[in-house]
C-alpha positions in Angstrom: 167.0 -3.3 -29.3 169.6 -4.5 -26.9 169.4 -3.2 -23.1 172.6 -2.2 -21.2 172.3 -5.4 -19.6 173.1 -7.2 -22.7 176.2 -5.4 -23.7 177.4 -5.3 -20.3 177.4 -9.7 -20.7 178.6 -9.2 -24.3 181.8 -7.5 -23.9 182.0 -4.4 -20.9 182.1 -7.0 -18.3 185.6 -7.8 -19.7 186.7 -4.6 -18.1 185.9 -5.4 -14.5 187.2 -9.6 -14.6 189.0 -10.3 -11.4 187.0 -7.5 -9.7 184.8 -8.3 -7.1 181.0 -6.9 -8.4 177.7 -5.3 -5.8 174.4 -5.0 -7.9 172.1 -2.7 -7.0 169.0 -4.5 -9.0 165.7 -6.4 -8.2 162.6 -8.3 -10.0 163.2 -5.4 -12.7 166.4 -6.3 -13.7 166.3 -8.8 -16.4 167.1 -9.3 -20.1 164.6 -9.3 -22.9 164.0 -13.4 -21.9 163.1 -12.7 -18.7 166.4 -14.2 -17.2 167.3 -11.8 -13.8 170.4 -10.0 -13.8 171.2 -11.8 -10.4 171.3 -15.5 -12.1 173.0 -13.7 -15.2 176.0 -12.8 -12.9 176.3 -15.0 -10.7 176.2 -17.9 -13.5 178.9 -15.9 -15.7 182.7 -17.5 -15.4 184.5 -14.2 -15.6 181.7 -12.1 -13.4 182.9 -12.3 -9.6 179.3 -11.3 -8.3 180.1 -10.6 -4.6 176.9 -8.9 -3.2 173.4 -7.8 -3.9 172.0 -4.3 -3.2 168.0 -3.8 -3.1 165.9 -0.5 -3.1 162.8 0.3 -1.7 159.9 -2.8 -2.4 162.8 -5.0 -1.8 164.7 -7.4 -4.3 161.7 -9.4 -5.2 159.1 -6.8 -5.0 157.2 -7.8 -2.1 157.4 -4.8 0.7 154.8 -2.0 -0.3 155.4 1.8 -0.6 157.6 2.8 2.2 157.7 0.1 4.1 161.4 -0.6 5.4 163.2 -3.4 3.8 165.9 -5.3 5.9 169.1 -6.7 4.9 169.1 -10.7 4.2 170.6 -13.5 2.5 169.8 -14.3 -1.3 168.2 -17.9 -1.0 169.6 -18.8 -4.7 173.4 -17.5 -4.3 173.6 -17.3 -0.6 174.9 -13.6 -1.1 174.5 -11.0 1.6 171.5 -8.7 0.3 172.2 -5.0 1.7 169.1 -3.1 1.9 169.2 0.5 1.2 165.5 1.5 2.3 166.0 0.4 5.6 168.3 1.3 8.2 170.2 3.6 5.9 169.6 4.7 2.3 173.0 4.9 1.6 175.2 2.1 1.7 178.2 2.5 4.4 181.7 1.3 4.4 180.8 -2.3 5.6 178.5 -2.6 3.2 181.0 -2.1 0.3 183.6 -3.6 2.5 183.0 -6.4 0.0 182.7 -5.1 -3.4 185.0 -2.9 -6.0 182.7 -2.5 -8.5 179.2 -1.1 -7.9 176.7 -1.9 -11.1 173.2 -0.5 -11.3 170.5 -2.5 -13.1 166.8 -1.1 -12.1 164.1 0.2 -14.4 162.7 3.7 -13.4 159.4 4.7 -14.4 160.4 8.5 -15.9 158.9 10.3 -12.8 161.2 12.5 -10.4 158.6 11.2 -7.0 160.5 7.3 -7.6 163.2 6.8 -5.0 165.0 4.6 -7.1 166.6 7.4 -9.1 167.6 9.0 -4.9 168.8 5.0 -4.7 171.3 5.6 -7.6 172.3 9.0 -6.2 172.9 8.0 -2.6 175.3 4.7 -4.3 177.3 7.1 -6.3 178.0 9.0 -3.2 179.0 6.4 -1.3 181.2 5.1 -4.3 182.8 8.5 -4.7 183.8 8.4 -0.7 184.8 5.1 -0.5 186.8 4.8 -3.9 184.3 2.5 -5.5 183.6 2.2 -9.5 179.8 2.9 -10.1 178.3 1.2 -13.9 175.0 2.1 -14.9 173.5 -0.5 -16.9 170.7 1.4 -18.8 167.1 0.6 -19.3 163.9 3.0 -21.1 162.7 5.6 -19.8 158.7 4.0 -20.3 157.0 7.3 -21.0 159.5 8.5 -23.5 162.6 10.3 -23.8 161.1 13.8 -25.2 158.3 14.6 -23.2 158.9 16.9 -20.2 156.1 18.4 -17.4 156.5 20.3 -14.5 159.1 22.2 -12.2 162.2 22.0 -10.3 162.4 20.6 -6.4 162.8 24.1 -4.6 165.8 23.7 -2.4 163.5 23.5 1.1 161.4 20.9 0.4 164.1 18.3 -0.9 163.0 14.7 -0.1 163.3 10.6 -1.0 160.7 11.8 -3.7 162.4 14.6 -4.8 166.3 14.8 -3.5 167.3 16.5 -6.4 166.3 19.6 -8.7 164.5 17.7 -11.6 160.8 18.1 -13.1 158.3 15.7 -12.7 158.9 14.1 -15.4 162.1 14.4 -16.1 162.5 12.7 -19.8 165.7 11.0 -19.2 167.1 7.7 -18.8 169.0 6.4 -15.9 172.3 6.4 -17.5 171.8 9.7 -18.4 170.6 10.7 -14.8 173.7 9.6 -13.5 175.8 11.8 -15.6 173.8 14.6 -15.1 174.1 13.6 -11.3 178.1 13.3 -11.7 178.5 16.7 -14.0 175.9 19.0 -12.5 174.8 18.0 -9.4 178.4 16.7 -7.8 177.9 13.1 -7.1 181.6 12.5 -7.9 182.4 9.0 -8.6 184.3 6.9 -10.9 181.0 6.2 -13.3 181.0 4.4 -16.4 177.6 4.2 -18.1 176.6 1.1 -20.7 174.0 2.9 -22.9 171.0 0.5 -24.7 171.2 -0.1 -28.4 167.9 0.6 -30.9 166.2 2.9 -28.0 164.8 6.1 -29.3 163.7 8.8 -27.5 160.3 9.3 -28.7 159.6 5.3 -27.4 157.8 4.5 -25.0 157.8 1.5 -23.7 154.9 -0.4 -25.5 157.3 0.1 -28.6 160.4 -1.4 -26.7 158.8 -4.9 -27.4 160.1 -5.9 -23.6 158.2 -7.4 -21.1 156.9 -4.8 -18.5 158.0 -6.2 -15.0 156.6 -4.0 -12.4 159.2 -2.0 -11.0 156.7 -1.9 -7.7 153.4 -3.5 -6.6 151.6 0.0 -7.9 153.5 0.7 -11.6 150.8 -1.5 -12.9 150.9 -0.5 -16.9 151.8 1.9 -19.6 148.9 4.1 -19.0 149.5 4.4 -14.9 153.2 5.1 -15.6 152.1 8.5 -18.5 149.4 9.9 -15.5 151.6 9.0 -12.9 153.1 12.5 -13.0 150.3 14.3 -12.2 148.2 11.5 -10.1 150.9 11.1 -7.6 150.4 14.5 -6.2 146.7 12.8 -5.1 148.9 11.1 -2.5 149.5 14.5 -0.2 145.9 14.8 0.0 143.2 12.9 1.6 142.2 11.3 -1.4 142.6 7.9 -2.5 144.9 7.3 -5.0 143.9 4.1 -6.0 146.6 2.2 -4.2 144.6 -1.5 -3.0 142.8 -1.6 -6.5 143.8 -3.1 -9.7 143.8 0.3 -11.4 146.2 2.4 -9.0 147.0 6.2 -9.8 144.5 5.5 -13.0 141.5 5.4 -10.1 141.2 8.6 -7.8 138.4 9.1 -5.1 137.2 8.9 -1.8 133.7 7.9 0.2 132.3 11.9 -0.5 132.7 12.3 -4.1 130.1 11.3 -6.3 131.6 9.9 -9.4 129.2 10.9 -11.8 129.4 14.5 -10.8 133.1 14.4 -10.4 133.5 13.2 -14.0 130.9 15.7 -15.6 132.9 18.7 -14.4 136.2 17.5 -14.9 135.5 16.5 -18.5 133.8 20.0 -19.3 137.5 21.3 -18.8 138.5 19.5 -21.9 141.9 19.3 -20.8 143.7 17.9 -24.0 144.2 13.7 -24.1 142.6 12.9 -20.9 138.6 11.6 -20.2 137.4 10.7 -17.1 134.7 7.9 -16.4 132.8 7.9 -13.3 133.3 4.7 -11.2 133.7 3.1 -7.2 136.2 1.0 -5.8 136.7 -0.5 -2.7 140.7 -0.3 -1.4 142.0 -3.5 0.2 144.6 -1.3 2.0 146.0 2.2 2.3 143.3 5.0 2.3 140.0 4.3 2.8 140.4 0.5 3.3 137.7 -1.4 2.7 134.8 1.3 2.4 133.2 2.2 -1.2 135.1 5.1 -2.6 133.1 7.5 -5.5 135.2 8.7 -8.3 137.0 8.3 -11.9 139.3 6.6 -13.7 141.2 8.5 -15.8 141.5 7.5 -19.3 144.1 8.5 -21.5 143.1 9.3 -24.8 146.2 10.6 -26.9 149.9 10.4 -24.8 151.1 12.6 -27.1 148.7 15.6 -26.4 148.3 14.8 -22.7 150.1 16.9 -20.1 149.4 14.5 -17.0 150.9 16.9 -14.6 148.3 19.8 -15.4 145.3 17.1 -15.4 146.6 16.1 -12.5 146.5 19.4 -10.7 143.2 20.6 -11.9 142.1 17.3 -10.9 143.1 17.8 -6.9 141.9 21.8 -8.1 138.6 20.5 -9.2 137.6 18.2 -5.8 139.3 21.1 -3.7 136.5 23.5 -5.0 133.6 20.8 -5.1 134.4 19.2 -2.2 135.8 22.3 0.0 134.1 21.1 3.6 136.0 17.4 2.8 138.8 17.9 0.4 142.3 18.4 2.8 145.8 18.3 2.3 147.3 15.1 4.3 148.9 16.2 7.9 152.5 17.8 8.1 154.9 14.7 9.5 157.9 16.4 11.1 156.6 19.7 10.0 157.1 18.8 6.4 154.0 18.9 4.2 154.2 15.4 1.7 152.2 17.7 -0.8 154.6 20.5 -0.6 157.2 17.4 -1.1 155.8 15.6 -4.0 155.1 19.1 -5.9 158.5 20.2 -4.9 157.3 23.5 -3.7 155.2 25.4 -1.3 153.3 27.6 -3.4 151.0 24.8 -5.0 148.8 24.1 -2.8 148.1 27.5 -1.9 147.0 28.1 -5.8 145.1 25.3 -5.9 142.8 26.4 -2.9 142.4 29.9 -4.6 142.2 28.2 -8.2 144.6 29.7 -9.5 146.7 26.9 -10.3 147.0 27.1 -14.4 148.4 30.3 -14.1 151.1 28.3 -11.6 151.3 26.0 -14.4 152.1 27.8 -16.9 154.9 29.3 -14.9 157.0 26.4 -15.2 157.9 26.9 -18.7 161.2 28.7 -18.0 162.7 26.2 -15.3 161.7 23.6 -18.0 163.7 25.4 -20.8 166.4 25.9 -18.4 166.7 22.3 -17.5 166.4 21.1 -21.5 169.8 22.8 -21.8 171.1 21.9 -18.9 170.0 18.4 -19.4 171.0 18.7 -23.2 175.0 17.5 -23.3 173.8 14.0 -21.2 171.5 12.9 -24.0 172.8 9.7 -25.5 170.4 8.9 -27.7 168.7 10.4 -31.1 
């Protein structure tokens, strides 16, 4: 298979020669050799690479979750590098001051909580105000292109982990987000979009054979990337999510829970493609920071059968009710809940403390059917 990156250096770059090029990228963007986008450009003759644009972790992947990135100079070009998760998120008129062609090479991990997808939107904005041409270069969507879970961000509780009304995992690829963004959502911008050759969408990424660079110090494997859907949501709540450990979002727990316990009742729900396997860990950072943690690892047994935003759910369900005195939703910030946030609605938590959850669940059907057609005419591939 050939990634959008490839054809762009085969033959669309021809469109753009003499324009002066900004890409949005970081360690993710490479070809199939391992060879960044960044050397790619700036090495081509007819590619007039002008300045460098990095998400949140930064362009080498070294700032962790959330932590503000500021603007510098590439050591190996000596192009400016404008941060957008720092000051601003969306790049300003200086910042494109020195560009005419915007082109976005990042890999996304298929989850609506990853701000690099809000990165893309927030570029297209600024492109469509300030006359700028936006390319999408594509790249997989890891956990597949069929596969959908979960429900739309409700309109009050729009965030950097969920700007825009898409489920939690949203089965598309970036190329095809950004038409959707363009058509349906009114991020109006000059857009042209490179699509990959040889993807299908029932692939996931262990079928790509591409190296899997870690589009952040957390997105770890193939495994973390299916349950990350559902295990994300540990991170409004006062559990650890397994962030400091070698197994994050695959390892949930905290210094109450006993492991063994944990794992017995979860397993006698039988929730389809999912086992749990009590265990401890000890974070180096983040919650819990160096004191033992009891819990599981979640194992995934069949992808295909596994719903990873339901386990998920019952999982934070499960502690809630065995754990009521300890179990707690993590502090309001600005009087914005980050559960209500990450779920995309208010009413979760609430059924999760009555148990009532499944039936919430199952709820979901309908704004997932209504987003399959909506989503249905931006599909470019079988």
């Amino acid at each position: 298979m050939k990634l959008g990156l490839d054809i762009f250096l085969e033959k669309e770059f021809s469109q753009f020669k003499g324009k002066r090029i900004g890409l949005v990228t970081n360690m993710t963007g490479v070809n199939k050799n391992l060879v960044p986008s960044i050397d790619l450009f700036y090495e081509h003759s007819d590619i007039d690479l002008a300045a460098l644009y990095s998400p949140e972790h930064g362009i080498r992947g070294d700032a962790k979750e959330g932590e503000k990135v500021k603007s510098s100079i590439d050591p190996y070009t000596n192009l400016p590098v404008y941060s957008l998760y720092g000051e601003t998120r969306k790049p300003n008129k200086e910042m494109l001051d020195l560009v005419d062609v915007i082109v976005f090479d990042l890999q996304d991990i298929g989850s609506r909580y990853y701000t690099y997808i809000y990165t893309m939107a927030y570029v297209m904005e600024a492109c469509g105000e300030h006359g700028k041409h936006f390319v999408v270069l594509d790249r997989p969507n890891p956990i597949s292109g069929e596969k959908m879970e979960g429900n739309l961000v409700e309109e009050d509780v729009r965030s950097f982990v969920g700007l825009l009304p898409i489920p939690n995992r949203h089965g598309m690829t970036v190329a095809e987000l950004a038409l959707l963004y363009k058509n349906e959502f009114g991020y109006e911008c000059e857009l042209t979009v490179v699509p990959m050759q040889g993807w299908k969408r029932q692939m996931y990424f262990d079928d790509t054979n591409l190296f899997w660079v870690p589009p952040s110090p957390n997105a770890t494997n193939i495994d973390m990337n299916i349950l990350y859907p559902g295990t994300c949501l540990i991170e409004g709540t006062n559990l650890s999510e397994g962030r400091g450990t070698t197994k994050p979002f695959e390892w949930i727990g905290a210094p109450f829970i006993e492991g063994q316990r944990l794992a017995k009742v979860f397993n006698e729900k039988k929730i389809a493609g999912v086992l749990a396997r009590p265990t401890s860990f000890i974070p180096t950072y983040q919650k819990y920071k160096d004191e033992i943690c009891g819990g599981i690892q979640l194992h995934v047994v069949n992808r295909n059968e596994l719903n990873s935003l339901k386990a998920g759910i019952l999982l934070v369900e499960t502690i809630a009710e065995m754990y009521p005195n300890d179990f707690q939703f993590r502090e309001n910030k600005n009087n914005r809940d980050f559960f209500d946030l990450l779920a995309g609605t208010k009413q979760l938590k609430e059924n999760v403390l009555n148990g009532t959850s499944i039936e919430f669940i199952e709820g979901f059907d309908k704004q997932l059917e209504y987003f399959q057609k909506l989503k249905e005419p931006y599909n470019l591939y079988n």
